[in-house]
C-alpha positions in Angstrom: 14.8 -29.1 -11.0 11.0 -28.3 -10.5 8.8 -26.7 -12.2 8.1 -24.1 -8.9 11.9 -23.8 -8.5 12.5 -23.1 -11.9 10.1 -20.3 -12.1 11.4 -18.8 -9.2 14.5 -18.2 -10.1 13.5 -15.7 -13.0 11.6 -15.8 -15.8 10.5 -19.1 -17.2 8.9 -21.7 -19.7 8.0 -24.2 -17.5 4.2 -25.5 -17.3 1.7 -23.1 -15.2 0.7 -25.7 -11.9 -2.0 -25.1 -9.9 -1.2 -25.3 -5.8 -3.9 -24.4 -4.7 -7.5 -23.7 -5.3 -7.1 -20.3 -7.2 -3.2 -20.1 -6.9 -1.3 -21.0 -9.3 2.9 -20.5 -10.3 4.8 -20.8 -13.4 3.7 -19.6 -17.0 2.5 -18.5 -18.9 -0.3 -17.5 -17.0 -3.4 -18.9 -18.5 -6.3 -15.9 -19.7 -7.5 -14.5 -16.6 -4.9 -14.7 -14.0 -2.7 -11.8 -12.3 0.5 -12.4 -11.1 1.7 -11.4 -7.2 3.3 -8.2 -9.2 0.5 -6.8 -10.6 -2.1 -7.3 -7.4 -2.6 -5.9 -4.1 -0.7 -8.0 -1.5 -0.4 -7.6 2.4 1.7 -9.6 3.2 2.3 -11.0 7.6 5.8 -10.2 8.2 7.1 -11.9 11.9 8.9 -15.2 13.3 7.4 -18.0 14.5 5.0 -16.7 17.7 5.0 -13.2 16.7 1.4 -13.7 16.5 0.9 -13.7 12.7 -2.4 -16.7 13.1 -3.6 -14.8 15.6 -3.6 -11.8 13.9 -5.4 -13.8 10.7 -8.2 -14.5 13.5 -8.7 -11.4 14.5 -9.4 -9.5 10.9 -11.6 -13.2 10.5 -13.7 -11.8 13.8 -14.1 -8.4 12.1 -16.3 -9.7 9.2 -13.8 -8.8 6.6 -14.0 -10.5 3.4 -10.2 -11.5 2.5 -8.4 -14.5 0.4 -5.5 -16.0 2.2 -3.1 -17.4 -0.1 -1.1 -20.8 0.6 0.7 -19.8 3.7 4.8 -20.4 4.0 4.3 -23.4 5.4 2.4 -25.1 3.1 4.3 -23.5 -0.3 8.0 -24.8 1.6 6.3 -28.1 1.3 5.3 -27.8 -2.2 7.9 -25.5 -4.0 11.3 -26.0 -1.9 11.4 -29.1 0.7 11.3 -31.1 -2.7 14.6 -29.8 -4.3 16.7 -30.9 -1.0 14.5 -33.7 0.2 13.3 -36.8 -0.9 10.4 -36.9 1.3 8.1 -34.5 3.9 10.3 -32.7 6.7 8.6 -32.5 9.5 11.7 -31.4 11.9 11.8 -27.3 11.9 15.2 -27.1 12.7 15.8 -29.1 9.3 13.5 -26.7 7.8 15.2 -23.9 8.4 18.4 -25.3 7.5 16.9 -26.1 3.9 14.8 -22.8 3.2 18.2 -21.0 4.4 20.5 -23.4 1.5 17.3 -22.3 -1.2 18.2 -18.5 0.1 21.3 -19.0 -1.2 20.0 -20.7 -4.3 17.4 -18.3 -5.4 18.3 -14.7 -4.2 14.9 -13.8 -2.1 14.4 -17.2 -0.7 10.4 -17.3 -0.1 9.6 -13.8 -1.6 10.9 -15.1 -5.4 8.4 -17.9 -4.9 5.7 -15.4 -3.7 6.5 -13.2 -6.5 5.8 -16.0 -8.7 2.3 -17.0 -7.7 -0.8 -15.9 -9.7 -4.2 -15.5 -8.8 -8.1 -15.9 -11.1 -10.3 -14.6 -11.2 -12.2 -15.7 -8.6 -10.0 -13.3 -6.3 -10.5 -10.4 -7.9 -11.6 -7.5 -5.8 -10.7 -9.6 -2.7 -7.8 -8.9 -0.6 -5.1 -11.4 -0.6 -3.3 -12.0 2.1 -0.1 -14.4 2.3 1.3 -15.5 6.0 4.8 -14.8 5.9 7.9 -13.6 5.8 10.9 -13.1 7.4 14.4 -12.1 7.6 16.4 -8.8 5.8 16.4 -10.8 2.5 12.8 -11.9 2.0 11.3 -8.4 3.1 13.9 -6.5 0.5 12.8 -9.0 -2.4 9.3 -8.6 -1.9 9.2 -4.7 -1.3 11.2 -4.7 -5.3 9.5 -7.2 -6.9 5.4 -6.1 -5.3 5.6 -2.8 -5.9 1.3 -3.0 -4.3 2.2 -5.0 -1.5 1.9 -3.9 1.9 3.5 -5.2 5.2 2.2 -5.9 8.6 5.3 -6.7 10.6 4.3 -8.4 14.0 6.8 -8.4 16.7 7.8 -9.5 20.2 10.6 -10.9 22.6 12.3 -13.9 22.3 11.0 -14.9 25.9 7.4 -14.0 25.0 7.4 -16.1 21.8 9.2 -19.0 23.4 6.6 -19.3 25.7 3.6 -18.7 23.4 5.1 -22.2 21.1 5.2 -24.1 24.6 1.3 -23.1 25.4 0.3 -23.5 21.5 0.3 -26.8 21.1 0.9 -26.9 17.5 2.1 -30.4 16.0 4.4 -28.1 13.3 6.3 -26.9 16.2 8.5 -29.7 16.2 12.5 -30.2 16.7 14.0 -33.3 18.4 15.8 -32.1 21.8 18.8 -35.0 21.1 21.4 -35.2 22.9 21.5 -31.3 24.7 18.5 -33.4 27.0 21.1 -34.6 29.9 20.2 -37.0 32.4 19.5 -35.8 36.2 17.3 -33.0 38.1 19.5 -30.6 36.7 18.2 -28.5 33.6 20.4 -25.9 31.3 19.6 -24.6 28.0 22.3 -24.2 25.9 23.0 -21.6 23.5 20.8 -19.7 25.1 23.4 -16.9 25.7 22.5 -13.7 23.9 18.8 -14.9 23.1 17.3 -15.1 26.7 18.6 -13.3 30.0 19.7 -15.2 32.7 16.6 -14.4 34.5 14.5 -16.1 31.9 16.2 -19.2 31.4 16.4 -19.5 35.8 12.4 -18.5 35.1 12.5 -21.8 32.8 14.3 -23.6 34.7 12.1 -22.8 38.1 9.6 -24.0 36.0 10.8 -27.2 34.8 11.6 -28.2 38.5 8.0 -27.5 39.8 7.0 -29.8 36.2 5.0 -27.3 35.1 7.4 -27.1 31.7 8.9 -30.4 30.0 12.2 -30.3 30.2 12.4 -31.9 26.6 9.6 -29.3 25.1 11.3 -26.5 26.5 14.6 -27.8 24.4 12.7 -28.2 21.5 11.2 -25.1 21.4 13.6 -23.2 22.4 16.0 -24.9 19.4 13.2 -23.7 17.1 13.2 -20.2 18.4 17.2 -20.2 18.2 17.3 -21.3 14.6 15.2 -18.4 13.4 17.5 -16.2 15.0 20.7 -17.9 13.4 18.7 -17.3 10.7 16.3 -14.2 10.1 16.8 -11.0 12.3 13.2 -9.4 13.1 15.2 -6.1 13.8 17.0 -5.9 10.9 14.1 -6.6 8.4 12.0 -3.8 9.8 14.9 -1.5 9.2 14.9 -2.4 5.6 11.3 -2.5 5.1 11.1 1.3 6.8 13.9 1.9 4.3 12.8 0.9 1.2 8.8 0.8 1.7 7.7 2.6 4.5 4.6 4.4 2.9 3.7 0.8 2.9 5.0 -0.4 5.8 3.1 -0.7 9.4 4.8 -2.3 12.6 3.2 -3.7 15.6 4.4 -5.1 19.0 2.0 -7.5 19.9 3.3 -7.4 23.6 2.0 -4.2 23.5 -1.2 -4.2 21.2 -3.7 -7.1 21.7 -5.3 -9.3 18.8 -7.9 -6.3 18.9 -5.7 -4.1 18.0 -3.9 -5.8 16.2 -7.1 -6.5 13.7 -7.7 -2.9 13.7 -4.4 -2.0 12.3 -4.9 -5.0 9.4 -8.4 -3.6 8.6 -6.8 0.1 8.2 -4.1 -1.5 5.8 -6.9 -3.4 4.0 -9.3 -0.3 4.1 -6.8 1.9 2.6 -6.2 -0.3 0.1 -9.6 -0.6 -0.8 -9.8 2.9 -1.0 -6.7 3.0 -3.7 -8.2 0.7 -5.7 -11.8 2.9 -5.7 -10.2 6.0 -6.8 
């Protein structure tokens, strides 16, 4: 079992690591360092195309000085694609299939491990920022175990973050369309039956005839979007975070609000929390 794992799963002996430049899990924590607990956290809270980079760009375009710690992508590689895999993962689908099975392992799932990181003191008086979260589980775990964390939660349609993954062009966004890719003119989508209406997935397929979508890119994508749902509810995870945390809690449509405003409500969050910290 690894040293992150380990650590995660409560409290623990195993050899501090560094993952990062500044970031470090395990213990104990060498002279100078604060854990996740005992510092000021906002912490993104959306699924994939929610718009959590773009909102990351946007507080970037307002001059604010923040740290952004490893984002979920990068500490799946390090602390939980190595407990179920012998080697990188580069398929989402899998992905989610293996950070669901280390859910189950570690009550909290991603929150434990970004309980357990720890900052220097290089960060100090910085914000720190971690992109993200999802899902009931993850959001109940880290509104217990930060107690100074604060949540964004960025939200919109399955439709509109469908789309947004096939205009992204992100090499992450991978899942292999196998076999649901049939042979012929004609395109369906399956399982797309309580995720998108029938008028989006005729929209897709009006698209797909004309070629302005890939047939296989749309399956892909769309198999990405309908894993996260399988897996995290965005609904049900701002009900619990309004429940447990919602002095600490703000939620934004991002259908609705631009990157602009979207910025503008990350600057308040990081504002007021300078503000806490001042008085």
């Amino acid at each position: 079992m690894s040293t992150l794992h380990t650590a995660s799963l409560g409290p623990s002996t195993a050899p501090f690591t560094t993952i990062a430049p500044g970031i470090g899990f395990g213990g104990p924590l060498p002279g100078g360092w604060r854990s996740m607990a005992d510092s000021e956290v906002l912490v993104l809270v959306g699924v994939t195309g929610a718009g959590k980079s773009t909102a990351i760009a946007a507080l970037e375009q307002r001059g604010i000085r923040f740290s952004l710690l490893p984002d979920r992508r990068v500490v799946t590689d390090k602390a939980i694609i190595p407990l179920y895999a012998d080697g990188p993962v580069t398929d989402r689908v899998q992905r989610f299939s293996i950070t669901q099975r280390f859910t189950r392992d570690c009550p909290g799932g991603m929150a434990a491990v970004l309980a357990g990181l720890a900052a220097d003191a290089s960060k100090r008086g910085l914000p720190l920022v971690f992109d993200g979260l999802r899902g009931e589980a993850e959001v109940a775990h880290a509104a217990e175990a930060l107690p100074r964390a604060r949540f964004l939660v960025l939200t919109a349609p399955d439709m509109v973050r469908l789309m947004r993954l096939l205009k992204r062009g992100d090499a992450f966004d991978r899942a292999a369309p196998g076999a649901d890719l049939a042979a012929g003119s004609d395109f369906e989508l399956p399982g797309a039956e309580g995720i998108l209406t029938d008028g989006e997935v005729d929209r897709l397929r009006a698209e797909v005839a004309v070629g302005t979508l890939a047939a296989a890119d749309v399956l892909a994508k769309f198999k990405i979007i309908a894993a996260e749902r399988r897996n995290y509810d965005p609904d049900r995870a701002v009900e619990t975070l309004m429940a447990i945390a919602p002095e600490r809690t703000a939620v934004v449509d991002t259908t609705v609000s631009g990157p602009a405003e979207v910025g503008s409500v990350l600057a308040r969050l990081l504002t007021d929390r300078r503000q806490r910290l001042a008085a």
